[in-house]
N, C-alpha and C positions, 0 to 999 in steps of 0.2 A: 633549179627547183626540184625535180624530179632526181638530183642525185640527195637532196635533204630529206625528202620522202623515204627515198632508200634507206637511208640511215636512219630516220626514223623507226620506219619497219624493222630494222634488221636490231635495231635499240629494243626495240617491243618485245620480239623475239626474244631475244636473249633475257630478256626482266622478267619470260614468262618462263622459260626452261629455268632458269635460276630459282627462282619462285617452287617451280613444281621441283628439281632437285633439292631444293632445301626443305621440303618439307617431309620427301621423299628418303632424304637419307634420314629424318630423323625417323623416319617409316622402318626404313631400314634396320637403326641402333637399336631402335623398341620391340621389331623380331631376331633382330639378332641376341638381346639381350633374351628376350622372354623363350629363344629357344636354347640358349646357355642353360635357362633355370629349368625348361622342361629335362635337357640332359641330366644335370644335375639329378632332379628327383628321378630321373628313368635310372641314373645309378645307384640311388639310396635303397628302391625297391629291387632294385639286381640284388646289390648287398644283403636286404633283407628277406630275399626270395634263397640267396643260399648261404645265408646263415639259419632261416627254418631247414632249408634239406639235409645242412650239415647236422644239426639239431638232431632231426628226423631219424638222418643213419645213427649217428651215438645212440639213439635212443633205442634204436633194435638192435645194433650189435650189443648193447648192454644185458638188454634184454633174451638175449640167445647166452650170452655168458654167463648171468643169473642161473640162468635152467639146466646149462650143462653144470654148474658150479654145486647147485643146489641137488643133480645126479649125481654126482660122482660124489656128495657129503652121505649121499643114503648107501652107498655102495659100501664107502669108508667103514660105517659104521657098520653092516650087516659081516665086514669081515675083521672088525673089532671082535665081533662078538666069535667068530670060529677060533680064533685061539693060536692056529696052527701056524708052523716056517714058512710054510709058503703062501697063510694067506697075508701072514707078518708084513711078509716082502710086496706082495701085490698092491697089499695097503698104504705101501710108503710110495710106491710109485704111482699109486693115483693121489696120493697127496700132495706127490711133486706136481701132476699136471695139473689141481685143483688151484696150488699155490700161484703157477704159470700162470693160471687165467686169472687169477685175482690181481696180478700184477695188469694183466691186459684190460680187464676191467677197468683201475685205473687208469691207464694211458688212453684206452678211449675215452674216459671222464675230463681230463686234463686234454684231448688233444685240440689242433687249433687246426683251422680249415688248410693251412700251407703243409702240416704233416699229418693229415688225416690218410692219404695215400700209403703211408709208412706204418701207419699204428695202424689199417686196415691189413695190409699185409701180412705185420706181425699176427694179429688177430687169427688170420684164416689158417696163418701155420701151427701155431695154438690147440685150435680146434680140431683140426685134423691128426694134431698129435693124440690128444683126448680120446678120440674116437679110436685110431689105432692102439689107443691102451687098452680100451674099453674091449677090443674087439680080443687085443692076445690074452687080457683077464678072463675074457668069457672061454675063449677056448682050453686056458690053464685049470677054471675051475667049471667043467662041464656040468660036473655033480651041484651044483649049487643049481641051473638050470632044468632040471628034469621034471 
C-alpha cells in the first residue's frame, strides 16, 4: 500500500510540474516573442535615429557648401568686373573650385548612409582647397583689399 501512495504522490508531482511547465513555456514563447518585437522596434528607432543624424549632417554640410559657393560667386563677379590677365586667370580658378563644390553639393545630396564616410571626405578636401584658393587670391590681389 505505501509503495501505491508512493506513486501516487510521485504521479501528483509530476501532473503539477507538467502543469506548471506548460503553462510556463508558453510564459516563456509570449516573452520570447514580445521581446523579438521589442528588438525589432529598438532597431526601427536605431534606423531612424541615424537616418535623422545622417539627414542632420547633409543638411549642414550642404549648408557650409551653399555659403562658401555663394563666396566665391561674389568674388567671381567683383573680379568680372576688373577686366585685367590676372584677375582673368584668378577668376577661372575660383570657378573651377566653385564648380568642385557644386559637384560636392551633389554627392552629399545623393549620398547614402554606407558612403557618406567617402562623400564626407571628399567634402573636407574640397573645402580646404577653396580656402587655399581663397587665401593665394587674396595674397595675388592685395590691392583689392586695402
Amino acid at each position: 500500500m505505501q509503495k501505491y501512495i508512493l506513486v501516487l504522490a510521485a504521479a501528483a508531482m509530476m501532473a503539477c510540474q507538467n502543469s506548471q511547465t506548460g503553462s510556463g513555456s508558453d510564459s516563456a514563447a509570449n516573452k520570447m516573442e514580445q521581446g523579438a518585437e521589442e528588438m525589432e522596434e529598438g532597431m526601427e528607432m536605431k534606423a531612424d535615429t541615424a537616418g535623422a543624424y545622417l539627414k542632420e549632417q547633409k543638411d549642414k554640410a550642404a549648408a557650409a557648401i551653399k555659403e562658401k559657393m555663394d563666396s566665391l560667386d561674389a568674388r567671381i563677379e567683383e573680379l568680372k568686373k576688373d577686366g585685367s590677365k590676372k584677375s582673368e586667370k584668378a577668376r577661372k580658378d575660383l570657378q573651377e573650385v566653385r564648380d568642385d563644390l557644386a559637384l560636392r553639393l551633389e554627392d552629399v545630396r545623393n549620398s547614402t548612409a554606407e558612403a557618406w564616410d567617402k562623400t564626407k571626405a571628399n567634402l573636407d578636401k574640397s573645402m580646404k582647397k577653396a580656402d587655399a584658393e581663397w587665401q593665394e587670391f587674396k595674397r595675388d590681389f592685395k590691392e583689392l583689399f586695402r
